[in-house]
C-alpha positions in Angstrom: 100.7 119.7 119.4 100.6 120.5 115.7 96.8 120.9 116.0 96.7 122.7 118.8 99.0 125.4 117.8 96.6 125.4 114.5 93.7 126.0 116.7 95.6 128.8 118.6 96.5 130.5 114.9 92.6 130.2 113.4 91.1 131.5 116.7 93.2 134.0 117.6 92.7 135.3 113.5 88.9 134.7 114.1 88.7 136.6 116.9 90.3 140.2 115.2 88.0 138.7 112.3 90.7 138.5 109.8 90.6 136.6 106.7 93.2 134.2 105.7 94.3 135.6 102.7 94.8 138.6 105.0 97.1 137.0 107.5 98.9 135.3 104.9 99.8 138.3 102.6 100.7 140.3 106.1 103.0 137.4 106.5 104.5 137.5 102.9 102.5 133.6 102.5 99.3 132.2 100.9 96.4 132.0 102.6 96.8 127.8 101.6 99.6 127.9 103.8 97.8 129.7 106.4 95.4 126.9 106.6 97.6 124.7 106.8 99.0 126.0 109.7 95.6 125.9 111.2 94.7 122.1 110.2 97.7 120.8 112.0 99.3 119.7 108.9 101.9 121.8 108.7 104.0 123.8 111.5 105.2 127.1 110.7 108.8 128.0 111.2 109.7 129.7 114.7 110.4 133.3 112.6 107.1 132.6 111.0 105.0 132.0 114.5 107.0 135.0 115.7 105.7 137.1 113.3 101.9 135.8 113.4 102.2 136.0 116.6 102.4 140.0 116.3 100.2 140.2 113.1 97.5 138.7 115.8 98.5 140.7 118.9 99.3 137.7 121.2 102.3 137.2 122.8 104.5 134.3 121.5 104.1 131.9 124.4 99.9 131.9 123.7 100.9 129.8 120.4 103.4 126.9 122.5 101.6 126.7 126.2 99.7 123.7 126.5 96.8 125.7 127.9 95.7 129.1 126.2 94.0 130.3 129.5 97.4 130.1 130.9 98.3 133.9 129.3 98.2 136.9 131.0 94.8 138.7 131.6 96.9 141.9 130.3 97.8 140.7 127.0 93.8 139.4 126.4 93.0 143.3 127.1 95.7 144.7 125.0 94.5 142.2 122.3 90.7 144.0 123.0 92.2 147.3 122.8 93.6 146.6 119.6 90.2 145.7 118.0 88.3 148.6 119.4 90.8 151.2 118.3 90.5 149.9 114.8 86.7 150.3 115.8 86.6 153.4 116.7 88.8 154.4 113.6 86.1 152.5 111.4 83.5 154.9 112.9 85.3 158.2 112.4 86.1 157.1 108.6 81.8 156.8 108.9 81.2 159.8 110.4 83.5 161.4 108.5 81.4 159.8 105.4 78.4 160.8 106.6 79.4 164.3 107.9 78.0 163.8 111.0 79.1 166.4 114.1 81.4 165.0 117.0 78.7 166.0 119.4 75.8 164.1 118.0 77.7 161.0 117.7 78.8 162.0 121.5 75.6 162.4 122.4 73.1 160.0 124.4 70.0 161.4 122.6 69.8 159.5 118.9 66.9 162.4 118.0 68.3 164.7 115.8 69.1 168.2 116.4 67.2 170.9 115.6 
């Protein structure tokens, strides 16, 4: 069980591509005890699996089933939604950067304008 929560923890974090040194200082913990949630050799707290659980945008009952495929289809695409609205914030900060207009970026055609 201890491993298999840890496996839950590492691949939901791997799967929003977050760092463990991120998790853990979004969790107020090291990244050592991070990974030690994720090697099975320690358990974290309920509070603390509570609040991974929303640092990771799975709901709480993802962590404890026996069977990760068991969780609803509409928590997986609210999970997806998550990552492509920090995405899509990722390319405005770039377009922003770059200066480039809304309706080029909108556009199909990747030939400039003229």
């Amino acid at each position: 069980m201890l491993e298999e929560i840890g496996t839950k923890i590492r691949d939901a974090r791997e799967s929003q591509a977050i760092s463990q040194k991120d998790l853990g200082m979004a969790l107020g913990l090291s990244d050592k005890a991070v990974s030690a949630y994720e090697a099975g050799r320690t358990i974290p707290p309920l509070e603390t699996l509570v609040r991974i659980a929303e640092e990771l945008n799975k709901p709480l009952d993802y962590f404890i089933q026996s069977n990760a495929n068991e969780y609803k289809l509409e928590t997986r695409i609210a999970a997806m939604e998550q990552v492509v609205i920090k995405l899509l914030s990722e390319i405005h900060k770039i377009q922003d950067y770059l200066k480039i207009p809304q309706e080029r970026i909108q556009s199909s055609d990747p030939s400039p304008k003229q």
